[in-house]
matplotlib code that plots the C-alpha trace (Angstrom):
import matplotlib.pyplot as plt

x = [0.0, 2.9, 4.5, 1.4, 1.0, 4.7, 4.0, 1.3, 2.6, 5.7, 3.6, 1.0, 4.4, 5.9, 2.3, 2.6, 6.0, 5.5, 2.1, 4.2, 7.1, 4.8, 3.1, 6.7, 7.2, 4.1, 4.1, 7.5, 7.1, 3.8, 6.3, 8.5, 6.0, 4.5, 8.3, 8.6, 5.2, 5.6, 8.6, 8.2, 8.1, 11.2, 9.1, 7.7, 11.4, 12.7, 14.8, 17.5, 19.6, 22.7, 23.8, 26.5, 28.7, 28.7, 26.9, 25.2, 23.4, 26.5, 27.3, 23.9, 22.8, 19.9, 21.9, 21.9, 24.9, 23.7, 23.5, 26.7, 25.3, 23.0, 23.1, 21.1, 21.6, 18.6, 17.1, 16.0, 13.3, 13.0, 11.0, 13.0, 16.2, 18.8, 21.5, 24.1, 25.5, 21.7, 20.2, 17.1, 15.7, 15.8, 19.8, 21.6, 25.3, 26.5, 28.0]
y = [0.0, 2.1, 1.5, 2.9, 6.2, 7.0, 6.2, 7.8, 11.0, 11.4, 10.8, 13.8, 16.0, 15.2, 16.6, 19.8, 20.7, 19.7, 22.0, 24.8, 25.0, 24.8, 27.9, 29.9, 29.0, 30.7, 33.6, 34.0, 34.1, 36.5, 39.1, 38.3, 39.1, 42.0, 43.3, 43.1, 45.0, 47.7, 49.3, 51.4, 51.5, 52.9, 55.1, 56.6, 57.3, 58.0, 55.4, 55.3, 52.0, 53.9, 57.0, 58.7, 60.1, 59.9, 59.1, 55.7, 52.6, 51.2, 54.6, 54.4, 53.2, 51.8, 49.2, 45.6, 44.2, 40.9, 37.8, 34.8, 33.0, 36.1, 38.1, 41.0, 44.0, 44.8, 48.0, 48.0, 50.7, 50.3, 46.8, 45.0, 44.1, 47.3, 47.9, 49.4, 52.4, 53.0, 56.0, 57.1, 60.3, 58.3, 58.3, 58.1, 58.3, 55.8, 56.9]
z = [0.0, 0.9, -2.7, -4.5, -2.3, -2.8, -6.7, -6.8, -5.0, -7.4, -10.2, -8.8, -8.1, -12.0, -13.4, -11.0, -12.0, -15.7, -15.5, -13.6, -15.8, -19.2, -17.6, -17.5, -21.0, -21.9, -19.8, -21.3, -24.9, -24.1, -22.5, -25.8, -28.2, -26.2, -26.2, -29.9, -30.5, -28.0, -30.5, -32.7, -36.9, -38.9, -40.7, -37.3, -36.2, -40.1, -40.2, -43.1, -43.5, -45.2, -43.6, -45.0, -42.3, -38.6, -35.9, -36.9, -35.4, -33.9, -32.1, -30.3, -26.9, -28.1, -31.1, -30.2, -32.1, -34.0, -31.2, -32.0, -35.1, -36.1, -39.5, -38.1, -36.0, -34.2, -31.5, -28.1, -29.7, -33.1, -34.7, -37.3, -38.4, -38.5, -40.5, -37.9, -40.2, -40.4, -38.1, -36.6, -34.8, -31.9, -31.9, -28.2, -28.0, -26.1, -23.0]

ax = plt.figure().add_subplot(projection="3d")
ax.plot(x, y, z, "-o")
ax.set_aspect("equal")
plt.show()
């Protein structure tokens, strides 16, 4: 009798944490997704991919160089992929 309580209470414990942790997962990619839509357009912020001259994308606070195995630059403000000798209105020299 023993036996099947202690089965049955590990079983009950691997379907709570299973349940919890696929709850994270989704609460995550929510925040992700609300993240990516709460930045703005390049035409709201006049983005230009190819910017003669200085500043540019990689001189700003707010460039995200491209993550290891990544083609693309991207912008803690700005939606989309971003060339980094680009520039926006939104430009921050980084400090």
């Amino acid at each position: 009798m023993e036996k099947a309580e202690n089965h049955l209470h590990s079983r009950r414990h691997f379907l709570q944490h299973t349940a919890s942790l696929a709850g994270i997962a989704i609460v995550s990619l929510t925040f992700m997704q609300d993240a990516e839509a709460a930045k703005l357009s390049k035409a709201s912020v006049h983005y230009q991919p190819h910017l003669k001259g200085k500043p540019d994308c990689d001189d700003c606070a707010q460039y995200l160089a491209p993550a290891a195995g990544k083609r693309n630059a991207t912008c803690k403000r700005v939606a989309g992929d971003i060339n980094p000798h680009g520039w926006c209105e939104l430009f921050e020299a980084k400090a």
